[in-house]
MDAnalysis code that builds the backbone (N, CA, C; Angstrom):
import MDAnalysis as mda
import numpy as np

u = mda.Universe.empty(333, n_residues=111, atom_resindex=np.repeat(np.arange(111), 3), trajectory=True)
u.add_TopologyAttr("name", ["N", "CA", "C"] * 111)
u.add_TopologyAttr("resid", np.arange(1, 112))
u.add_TopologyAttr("resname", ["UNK", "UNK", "UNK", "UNK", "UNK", "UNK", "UNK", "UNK", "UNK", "UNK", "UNK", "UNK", "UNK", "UNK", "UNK", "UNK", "UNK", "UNK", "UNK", "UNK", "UNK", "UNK", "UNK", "UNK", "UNK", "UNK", "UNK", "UNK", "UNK", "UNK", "UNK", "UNK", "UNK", "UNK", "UNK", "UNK", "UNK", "UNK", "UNK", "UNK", "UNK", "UNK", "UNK", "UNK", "UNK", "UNK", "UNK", "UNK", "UNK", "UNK", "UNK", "UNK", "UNK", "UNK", "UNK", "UNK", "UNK", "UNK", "UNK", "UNK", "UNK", "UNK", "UNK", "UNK", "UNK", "UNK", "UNK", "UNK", "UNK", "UNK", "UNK", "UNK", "UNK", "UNK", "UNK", "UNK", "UNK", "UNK", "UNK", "UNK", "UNK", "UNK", "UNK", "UNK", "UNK", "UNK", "UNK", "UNK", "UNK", "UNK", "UNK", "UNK", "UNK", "UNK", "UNK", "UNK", "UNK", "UNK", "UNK", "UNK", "UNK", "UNK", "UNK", "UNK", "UNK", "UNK", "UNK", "UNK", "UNK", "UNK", "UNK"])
u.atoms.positions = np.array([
    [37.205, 86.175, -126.263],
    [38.205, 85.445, -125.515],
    [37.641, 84.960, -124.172],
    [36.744, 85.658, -123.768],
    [36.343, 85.576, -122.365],
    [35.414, 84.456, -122.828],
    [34.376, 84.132, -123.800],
    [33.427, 83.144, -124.104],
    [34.579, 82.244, -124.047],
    [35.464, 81.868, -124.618],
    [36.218, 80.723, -124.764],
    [37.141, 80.101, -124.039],
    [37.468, 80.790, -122.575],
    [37.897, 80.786, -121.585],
    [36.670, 79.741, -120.672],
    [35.380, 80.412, -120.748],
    [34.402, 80.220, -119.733],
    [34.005, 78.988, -120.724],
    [33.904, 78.297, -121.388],
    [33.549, 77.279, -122.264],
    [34.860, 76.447, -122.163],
    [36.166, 76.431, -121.937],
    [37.344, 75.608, -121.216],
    [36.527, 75.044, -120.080],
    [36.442, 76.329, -119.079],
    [36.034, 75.948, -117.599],
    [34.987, 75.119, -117.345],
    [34.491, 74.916, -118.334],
    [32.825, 74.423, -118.366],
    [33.447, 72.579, -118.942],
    [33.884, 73.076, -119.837],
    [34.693, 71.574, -120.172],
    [35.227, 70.150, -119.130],
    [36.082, 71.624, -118.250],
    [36.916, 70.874, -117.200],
    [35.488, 70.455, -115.977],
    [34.130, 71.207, -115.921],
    [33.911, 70.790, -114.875],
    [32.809, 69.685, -115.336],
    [32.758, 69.713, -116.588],
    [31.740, 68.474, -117.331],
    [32.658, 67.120, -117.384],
    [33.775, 67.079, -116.883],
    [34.619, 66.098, -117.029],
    [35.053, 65.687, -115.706],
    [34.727, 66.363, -114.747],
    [35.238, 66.336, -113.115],
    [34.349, 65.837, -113.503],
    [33.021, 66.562, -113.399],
    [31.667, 66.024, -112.824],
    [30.765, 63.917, -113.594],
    [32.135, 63.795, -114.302],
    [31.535, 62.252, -115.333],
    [30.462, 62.400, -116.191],
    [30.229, 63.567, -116.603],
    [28.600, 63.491, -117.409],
    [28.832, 62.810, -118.306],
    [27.588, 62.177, -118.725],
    [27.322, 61.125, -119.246],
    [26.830, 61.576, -120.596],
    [28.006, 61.003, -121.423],
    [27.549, 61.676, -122.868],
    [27.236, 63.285, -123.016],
    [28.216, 63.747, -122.712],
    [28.875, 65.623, -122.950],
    [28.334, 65.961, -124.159],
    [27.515, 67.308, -123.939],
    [27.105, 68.191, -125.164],
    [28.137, 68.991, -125.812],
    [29.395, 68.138, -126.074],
    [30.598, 69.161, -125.682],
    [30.586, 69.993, -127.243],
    [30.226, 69.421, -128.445],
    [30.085, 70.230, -129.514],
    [28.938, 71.014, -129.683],
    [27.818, 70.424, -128.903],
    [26.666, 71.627, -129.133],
    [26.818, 72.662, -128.334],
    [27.534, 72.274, -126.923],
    [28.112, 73.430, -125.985],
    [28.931, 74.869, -126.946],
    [29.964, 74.163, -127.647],
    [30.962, 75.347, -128.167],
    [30.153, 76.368, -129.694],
    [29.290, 74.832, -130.008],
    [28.128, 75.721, -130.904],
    [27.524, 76.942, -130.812],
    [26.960, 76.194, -129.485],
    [26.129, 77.532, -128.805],
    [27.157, 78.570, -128.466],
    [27.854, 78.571, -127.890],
    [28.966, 79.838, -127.126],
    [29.451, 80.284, -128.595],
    [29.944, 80.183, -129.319],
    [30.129, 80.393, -130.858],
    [28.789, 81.520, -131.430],
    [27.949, 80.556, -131.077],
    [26.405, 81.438, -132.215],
    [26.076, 82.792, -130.984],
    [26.040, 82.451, -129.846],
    [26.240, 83.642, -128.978],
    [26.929, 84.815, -128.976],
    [28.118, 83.994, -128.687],
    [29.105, 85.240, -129.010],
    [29.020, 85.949, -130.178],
    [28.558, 85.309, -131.098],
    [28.828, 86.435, -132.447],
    [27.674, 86.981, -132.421],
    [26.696, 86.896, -131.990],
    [25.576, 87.852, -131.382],
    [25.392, 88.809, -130.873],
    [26.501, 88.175, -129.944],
    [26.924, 89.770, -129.065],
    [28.043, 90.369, -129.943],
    [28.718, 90.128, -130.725],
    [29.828, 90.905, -131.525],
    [28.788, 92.075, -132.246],
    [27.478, 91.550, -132.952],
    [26.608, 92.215, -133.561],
    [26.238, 93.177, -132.906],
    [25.834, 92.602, -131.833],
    [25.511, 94.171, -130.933],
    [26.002, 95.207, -130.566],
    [27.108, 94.589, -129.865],
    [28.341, 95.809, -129.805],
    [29.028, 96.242, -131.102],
    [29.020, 95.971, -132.042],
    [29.578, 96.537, -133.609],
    [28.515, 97.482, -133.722],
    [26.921, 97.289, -133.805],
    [26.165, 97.960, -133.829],
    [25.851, 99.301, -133.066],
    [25.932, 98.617, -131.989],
    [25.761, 100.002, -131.011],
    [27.288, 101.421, -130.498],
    [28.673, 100.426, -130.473],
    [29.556, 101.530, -130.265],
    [30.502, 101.567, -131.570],
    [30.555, 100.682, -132.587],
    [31.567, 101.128, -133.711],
    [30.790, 101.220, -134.946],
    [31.665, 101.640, -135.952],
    [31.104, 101.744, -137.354],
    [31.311, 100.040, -137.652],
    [29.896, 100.333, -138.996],
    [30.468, 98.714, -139.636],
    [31.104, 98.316, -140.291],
    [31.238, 97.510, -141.151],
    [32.149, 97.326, -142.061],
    [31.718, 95.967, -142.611],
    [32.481, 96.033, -143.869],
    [32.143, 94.687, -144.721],
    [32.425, 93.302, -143.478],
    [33.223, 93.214, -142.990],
    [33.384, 91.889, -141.962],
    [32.551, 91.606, -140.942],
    [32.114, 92.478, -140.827],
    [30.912, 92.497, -139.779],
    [29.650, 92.306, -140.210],
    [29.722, 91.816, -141.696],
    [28.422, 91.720, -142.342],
    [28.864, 90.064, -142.395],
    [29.140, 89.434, -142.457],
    [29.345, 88.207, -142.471],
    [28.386, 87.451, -141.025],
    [28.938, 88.064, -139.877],
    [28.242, 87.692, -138.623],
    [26.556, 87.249, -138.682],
    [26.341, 88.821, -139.437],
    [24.825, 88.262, -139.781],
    [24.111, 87.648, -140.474],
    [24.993, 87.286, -141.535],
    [24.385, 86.324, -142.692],
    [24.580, 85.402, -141.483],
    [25.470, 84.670, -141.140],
    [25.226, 83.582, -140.190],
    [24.540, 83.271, -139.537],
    [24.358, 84.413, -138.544],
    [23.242, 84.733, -137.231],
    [21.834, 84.328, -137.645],
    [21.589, 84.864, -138.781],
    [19.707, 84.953, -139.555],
    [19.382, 83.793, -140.465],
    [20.876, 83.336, -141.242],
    [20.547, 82.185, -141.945],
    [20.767, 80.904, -141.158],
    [21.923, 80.758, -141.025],
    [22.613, 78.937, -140.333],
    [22.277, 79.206, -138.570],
    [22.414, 80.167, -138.164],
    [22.617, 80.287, -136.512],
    [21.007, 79.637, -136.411],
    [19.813, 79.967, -136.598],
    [18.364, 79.549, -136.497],
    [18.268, 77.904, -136.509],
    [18.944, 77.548, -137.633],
    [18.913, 76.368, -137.982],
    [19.773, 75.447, -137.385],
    [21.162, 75.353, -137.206],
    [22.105, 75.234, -135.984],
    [21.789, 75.219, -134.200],
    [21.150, 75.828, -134.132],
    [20.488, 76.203, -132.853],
    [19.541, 75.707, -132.390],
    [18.383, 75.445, -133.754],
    [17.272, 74.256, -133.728],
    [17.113, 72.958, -133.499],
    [18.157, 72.362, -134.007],
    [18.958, 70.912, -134.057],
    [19.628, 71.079, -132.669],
    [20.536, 71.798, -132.356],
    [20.755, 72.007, -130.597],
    [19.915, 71.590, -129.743],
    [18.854, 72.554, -130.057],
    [17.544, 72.208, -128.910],
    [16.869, 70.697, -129.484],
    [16.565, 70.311, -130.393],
    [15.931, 69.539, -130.357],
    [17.059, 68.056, -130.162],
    [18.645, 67.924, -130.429],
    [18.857, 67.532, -130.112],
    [19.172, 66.770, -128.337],
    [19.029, 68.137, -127.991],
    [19.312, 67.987, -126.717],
    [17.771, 67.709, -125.228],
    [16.808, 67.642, -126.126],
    [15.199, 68.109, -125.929],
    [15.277, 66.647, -124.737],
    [15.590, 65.163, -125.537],
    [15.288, 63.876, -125.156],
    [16.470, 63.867, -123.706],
    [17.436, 64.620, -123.683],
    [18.574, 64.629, -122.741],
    [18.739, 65.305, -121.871],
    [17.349, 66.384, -121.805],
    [18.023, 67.549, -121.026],
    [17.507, 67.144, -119.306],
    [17.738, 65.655, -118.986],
    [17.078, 65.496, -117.750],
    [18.329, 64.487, -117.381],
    [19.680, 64.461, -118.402],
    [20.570, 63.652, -117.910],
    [21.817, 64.430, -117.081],
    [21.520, 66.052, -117.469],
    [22.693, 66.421, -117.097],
    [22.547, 68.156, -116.658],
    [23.015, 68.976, -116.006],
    [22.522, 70.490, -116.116],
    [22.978, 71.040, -117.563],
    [23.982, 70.208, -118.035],
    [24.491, 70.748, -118.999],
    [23.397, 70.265, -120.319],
    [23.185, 69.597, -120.249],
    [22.008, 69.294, -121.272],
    [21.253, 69.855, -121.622],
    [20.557, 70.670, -119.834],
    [19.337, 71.630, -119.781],
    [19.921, 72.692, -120.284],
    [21.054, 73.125, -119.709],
    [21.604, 74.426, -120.352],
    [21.155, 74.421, -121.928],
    [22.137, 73.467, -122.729],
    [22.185, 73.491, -123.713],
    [20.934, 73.458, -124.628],
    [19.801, 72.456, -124.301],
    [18.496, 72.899, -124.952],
    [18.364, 74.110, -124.554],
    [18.224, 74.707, -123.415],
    [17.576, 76.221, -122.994],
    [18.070, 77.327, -123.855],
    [19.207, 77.187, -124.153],
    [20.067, 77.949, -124.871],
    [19.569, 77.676, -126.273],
    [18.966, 76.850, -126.946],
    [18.645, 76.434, -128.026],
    [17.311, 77.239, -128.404],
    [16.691, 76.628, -127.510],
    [15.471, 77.459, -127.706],
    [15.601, 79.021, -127.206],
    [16.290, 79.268, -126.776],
    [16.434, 81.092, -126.371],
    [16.707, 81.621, -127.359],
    [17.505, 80.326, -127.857],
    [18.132, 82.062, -129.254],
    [17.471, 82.397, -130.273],
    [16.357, 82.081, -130.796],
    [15.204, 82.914, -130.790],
    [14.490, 84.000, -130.660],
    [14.310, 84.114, -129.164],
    [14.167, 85.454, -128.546],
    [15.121, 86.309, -128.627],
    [16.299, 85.710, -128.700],
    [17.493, 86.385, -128.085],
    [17.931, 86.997, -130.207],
    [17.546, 86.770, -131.054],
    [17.324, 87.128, -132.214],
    [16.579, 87.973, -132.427],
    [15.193, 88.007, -132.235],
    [14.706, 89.175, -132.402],
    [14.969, 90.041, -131.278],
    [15.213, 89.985, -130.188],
    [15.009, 91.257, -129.804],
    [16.355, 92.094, -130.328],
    [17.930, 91.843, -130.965],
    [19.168, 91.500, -131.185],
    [18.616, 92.504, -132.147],
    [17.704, 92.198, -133.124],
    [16.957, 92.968, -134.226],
    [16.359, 94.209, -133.890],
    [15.530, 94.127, -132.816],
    [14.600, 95.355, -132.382],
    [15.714, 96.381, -131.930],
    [16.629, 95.551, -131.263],
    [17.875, 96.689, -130.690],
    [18.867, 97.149, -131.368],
    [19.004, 96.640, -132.859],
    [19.343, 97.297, -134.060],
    [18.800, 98.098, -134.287],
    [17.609, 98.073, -134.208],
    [16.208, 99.125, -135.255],
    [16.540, 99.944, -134.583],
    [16.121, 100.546, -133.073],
    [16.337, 101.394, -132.553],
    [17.643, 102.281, -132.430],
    [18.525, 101.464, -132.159],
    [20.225, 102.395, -131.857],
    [20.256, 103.156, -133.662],
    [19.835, 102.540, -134.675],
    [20.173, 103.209, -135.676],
    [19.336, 104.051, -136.454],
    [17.989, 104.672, -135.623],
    [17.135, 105.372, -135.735],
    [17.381, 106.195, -134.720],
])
């Protein structure tokens, strides 16, 4: 709720601010493939799992990589028109990192 609150606010100030040609669907993409990232983590680390929580990760490992790729590279030629642009490639290419280590910090909490 709080991702989707702070992705409103971000809306309203990409629209004060006139940007020019809004990442506004790769924006909610990203906050979307994030957030359920972090759902993974915290399911992982303080609750039990469960069949619904297995869904997150088929997403995360299959479509989120690929989704995320097209993000960044969409946003690669743009990210000098707007902060939000930069955000949005940066965020593209992070989640990556932000995948495996998501993994390594699985391995561990459940060992």
């Amino acid at each position: 709720m709080i991702g989707l609150i702070f992705y409103l606010r971000l809306l309203q100030k990409i629209k004060i601010e006139n940007v020019e040609d809004p990442p506004i669907i790769d924006l909610f993409l990203t906050f979307a493939t994030y957030g359920g990232l972090l759902l993974i983590i915290l399911t992982t680390i303080f609750w039990e799992w469960s069949a619904m929580a297995s869904l997150g990760p088929f997403y995360l490992f299959t479509l989120g990589p690929i989704v995320m790729g097209v993000i960044a590279y969409r946003n690669y030629k743009k990210r000098n028109v707007s902060k939000y642009h930069e955000w949005t490639y940066q965020a593209g290419k992070a989640y990556f990192l932000f995948l495996v280590l998501s993994i390594f910090i699985g391995v561990i909490v459940e060992h």
